[in-house]
N, C-alpha and C positions, 0 to 999 in steps of 0.2 A: 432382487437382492444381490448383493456382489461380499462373498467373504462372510455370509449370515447378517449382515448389517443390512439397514432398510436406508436407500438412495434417495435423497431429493431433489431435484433441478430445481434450481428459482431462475426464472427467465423475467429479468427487468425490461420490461417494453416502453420505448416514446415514442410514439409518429412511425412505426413500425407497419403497418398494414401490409406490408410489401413484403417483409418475412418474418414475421414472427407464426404464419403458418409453417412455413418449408421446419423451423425450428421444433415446434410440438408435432410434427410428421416426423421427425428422422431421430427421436428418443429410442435408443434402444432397450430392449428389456429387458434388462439391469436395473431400469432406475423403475420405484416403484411410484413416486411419487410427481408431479412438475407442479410449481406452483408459478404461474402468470402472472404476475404483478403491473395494470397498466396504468404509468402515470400520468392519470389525466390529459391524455393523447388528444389533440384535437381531429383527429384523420378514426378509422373505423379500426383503428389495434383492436380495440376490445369486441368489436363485433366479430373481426377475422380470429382472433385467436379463440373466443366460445365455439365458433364453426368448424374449428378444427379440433376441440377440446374432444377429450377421451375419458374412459372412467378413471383411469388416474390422473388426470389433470383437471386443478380446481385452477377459476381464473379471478382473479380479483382487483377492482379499478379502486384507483385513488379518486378522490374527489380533490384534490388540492394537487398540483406539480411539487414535489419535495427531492429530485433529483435522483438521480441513481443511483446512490446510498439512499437513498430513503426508501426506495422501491425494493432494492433486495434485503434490507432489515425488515422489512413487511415478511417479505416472503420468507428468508430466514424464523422471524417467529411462529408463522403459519406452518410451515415444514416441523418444526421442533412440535407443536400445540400435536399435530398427527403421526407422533412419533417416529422422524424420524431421527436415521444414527447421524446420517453423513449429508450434509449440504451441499451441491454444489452449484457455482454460480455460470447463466450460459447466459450470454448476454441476444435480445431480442433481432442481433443483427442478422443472424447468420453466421457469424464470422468465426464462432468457437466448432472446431468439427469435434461430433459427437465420438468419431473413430479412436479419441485418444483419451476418452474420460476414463478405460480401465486402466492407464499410465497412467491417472492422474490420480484415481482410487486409491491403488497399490499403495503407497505413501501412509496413507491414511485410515487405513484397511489392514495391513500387512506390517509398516513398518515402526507402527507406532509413533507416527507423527501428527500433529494437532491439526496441521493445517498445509496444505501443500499448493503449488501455484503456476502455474504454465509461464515458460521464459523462451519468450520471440528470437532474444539474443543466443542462441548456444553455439555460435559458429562464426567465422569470417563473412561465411554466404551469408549471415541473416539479413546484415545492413545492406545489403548489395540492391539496387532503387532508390534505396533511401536518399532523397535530398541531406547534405551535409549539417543543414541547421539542425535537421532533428536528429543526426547521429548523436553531433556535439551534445542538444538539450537532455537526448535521453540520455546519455553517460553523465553529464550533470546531474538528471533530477536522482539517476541511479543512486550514487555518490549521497547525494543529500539524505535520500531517505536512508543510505545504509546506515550513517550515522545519526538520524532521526529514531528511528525505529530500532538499530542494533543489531541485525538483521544483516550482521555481514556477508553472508555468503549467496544472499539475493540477489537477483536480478530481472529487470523489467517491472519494477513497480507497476506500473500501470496496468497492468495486463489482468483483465479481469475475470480470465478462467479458472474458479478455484473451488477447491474442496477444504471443507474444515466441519470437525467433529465437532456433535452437541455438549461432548465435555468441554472443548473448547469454547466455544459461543456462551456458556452456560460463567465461564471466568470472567468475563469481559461486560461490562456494562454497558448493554447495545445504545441505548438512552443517551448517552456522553459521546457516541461517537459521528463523526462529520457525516454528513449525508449525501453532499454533492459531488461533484468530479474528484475531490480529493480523500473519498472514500477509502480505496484502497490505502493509502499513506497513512490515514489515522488510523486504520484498523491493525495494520503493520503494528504499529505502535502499539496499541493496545494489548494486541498477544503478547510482544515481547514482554510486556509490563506482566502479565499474567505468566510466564513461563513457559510458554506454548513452542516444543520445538516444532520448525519449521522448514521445506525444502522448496527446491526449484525443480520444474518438469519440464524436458524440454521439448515443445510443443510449436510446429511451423504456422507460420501466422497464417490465416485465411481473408482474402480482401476480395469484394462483390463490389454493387450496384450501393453499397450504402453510402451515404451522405455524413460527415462529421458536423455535427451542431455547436463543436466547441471553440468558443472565442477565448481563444487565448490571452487577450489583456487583460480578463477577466477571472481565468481559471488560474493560471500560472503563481500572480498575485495568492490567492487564497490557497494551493497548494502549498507555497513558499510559508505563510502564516501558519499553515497545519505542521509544517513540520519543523517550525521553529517552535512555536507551542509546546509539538508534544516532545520535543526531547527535553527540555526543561521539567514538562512533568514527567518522563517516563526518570530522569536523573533523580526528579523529588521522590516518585514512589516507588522506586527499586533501588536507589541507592543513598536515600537518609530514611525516610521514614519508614520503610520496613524492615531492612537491615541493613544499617548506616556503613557504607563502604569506604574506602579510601579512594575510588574510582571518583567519587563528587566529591571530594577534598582537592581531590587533583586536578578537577575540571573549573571548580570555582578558583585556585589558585594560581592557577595555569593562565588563564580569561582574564584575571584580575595584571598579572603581573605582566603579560603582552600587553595591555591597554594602556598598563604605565611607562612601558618601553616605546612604541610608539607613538604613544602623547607627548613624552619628553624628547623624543627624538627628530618630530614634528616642530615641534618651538624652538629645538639646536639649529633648524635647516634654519627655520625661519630668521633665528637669530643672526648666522651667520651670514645669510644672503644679503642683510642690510647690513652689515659690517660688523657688529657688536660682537665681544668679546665673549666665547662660550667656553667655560672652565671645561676642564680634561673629567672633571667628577659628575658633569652634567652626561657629558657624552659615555663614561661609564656608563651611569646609570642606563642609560636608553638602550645601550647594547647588552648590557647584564639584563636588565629585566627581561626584554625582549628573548635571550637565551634562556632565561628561564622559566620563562614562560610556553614556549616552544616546547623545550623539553617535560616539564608538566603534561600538556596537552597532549603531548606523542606516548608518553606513559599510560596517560589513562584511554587513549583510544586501543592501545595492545591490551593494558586489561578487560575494558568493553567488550573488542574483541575476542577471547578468551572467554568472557562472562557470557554467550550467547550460547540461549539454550541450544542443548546435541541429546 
């Protein structure tokens, strides 16, 4: 128990046999619950992690591969089915140390927040190894998801050390949400949609002997989809259809009226590079619209920002 609430670990295992023991060994007792989840591992996950199982640890295999979001929605429902309050997620690598989950608790335990989440970045030092592409990618994908999800004051999307309440889980419609590498991002999504405040924990990353399986031409793409998706719908269903804001009057007319500034502005270049004669009302337009377009979009991303649950 941590705070009277009953704890649960869901530990999402692939190809893990290597440590998803050391992971149900060094649970501390705090947490009442660990629920194992293996996805259809072709290596002995499931046989190492039964061997290490304890009387709070139930372990449960997938017969189908459904990804990492698939695997901790399992165990998320299985945790909530044996009552518990607070989920948290440890991934089968090793690599989340158990040493900061009552940081990671407090949040959500104490401070009345839905769902809270460990950020690799909280420092100059954090990047420091980091190859440069993945600095740039992760300050990117950061960026995209803040304005995906709304979620402005996060950081490290990806980062899959996390605690979230069963009142939270209980808002969100597990069923609708992404299951594979892009997990995290829809899920983002999905709290903000529901109201769910949310914080960042700042938690120093831990790196072993594990192996990354993730091909990126593959993951990147379908991220990029998930969160172009879901702001679209998180715009539909928290800012027209449940209570119609001026935020998505200002994003649809914003979207709309740079589209026409740059499309007209496009066929002025075009026009004039092969000589023809471009009136002063054309090139108006392409730069009026353009500016008002801009300014639209810069308006309703302050109120976005603003509109994030606290």
């Amino acid at each position: 128990m941590f705070g009277s609430r009953k704890i649960a670990v869901v530990v999402p295992a692939y190809r893990e046999e290597q440590h998803v023991g050391d992971v149900i060994d060094s649970m501390p007792d705090l947490v009442d619950l660990v629920v194992v989840v293996d996805d259809a591992s072709p290596d002995g996950t499931f046989a190492v992690a039964s061997a290490h199982a304890d009387a709070r640890t139930e372990v449960i295999r997938h017969e189908r591969n459904t990804g990492v979001g698939g695997a901790i929605l399992t165990g998320h429902r299985r945790a909530m089915e044996r009552g518990a309050d607070v989920m948290v997620v440890m991934a089968g690598d090793a690599q989340m140390d158990p040493e900061h989950l009552p940081a990671l608790l407090r949040p959500v335990v104490e401070g009345g927040y839905g769902f809270s989440k460990a950020n690799r970045f909280y420092s100059a030092q954090s990047f420091a190894g980091m190859p440069r592409h993945r600095v740039v990618g992760n300050i990117v994908l950061t960026f995209l998801t803040k304005v995906s999800s709304g979620y402005w004051d996060l950081v490290d999307p990806q980062n899959g050390y996390t605690a979230v309440t069963r009142e939270s889980l209980e808002r969100v419609p597990l069923d609708k949400v992404s299951q594979r590498y892009e997990f995290e991002n829809d899920l983002l999504i999905w709290l903000n949609i529901a109201g769910v405040r949310a914080c960042d924990v700042p938690v120093p990353a831990v790196y072993g002997s594990e192996v990354s399986g993730i091909k990126l031409h593959k993951v990147v793409p379908r991220i990029l989809g998930t969160l172009w998706r879901g702001f679209w719908r998180r715009l539909w269903l928290k800012y027209v259809l449940w209570s119609f804001s001026p935020i998505a009057l200002l994003f649809v007319l914003g979207s709309l009226a740079l589209l026409v500034g740059l499309v007209c502005g496009v066929w002025a270049l075009a026009l004039s590079a092969g000589g023809s004669y471009v009136s002063p009302a054309t090139w108006l337009l392409a730069v009026g619209a353009s500016i008002v377009g801009v300014q639209f979009l810069l308006n309703a991303l302050v109120l976005d920002i603003q509109a994030t649950p606290r």
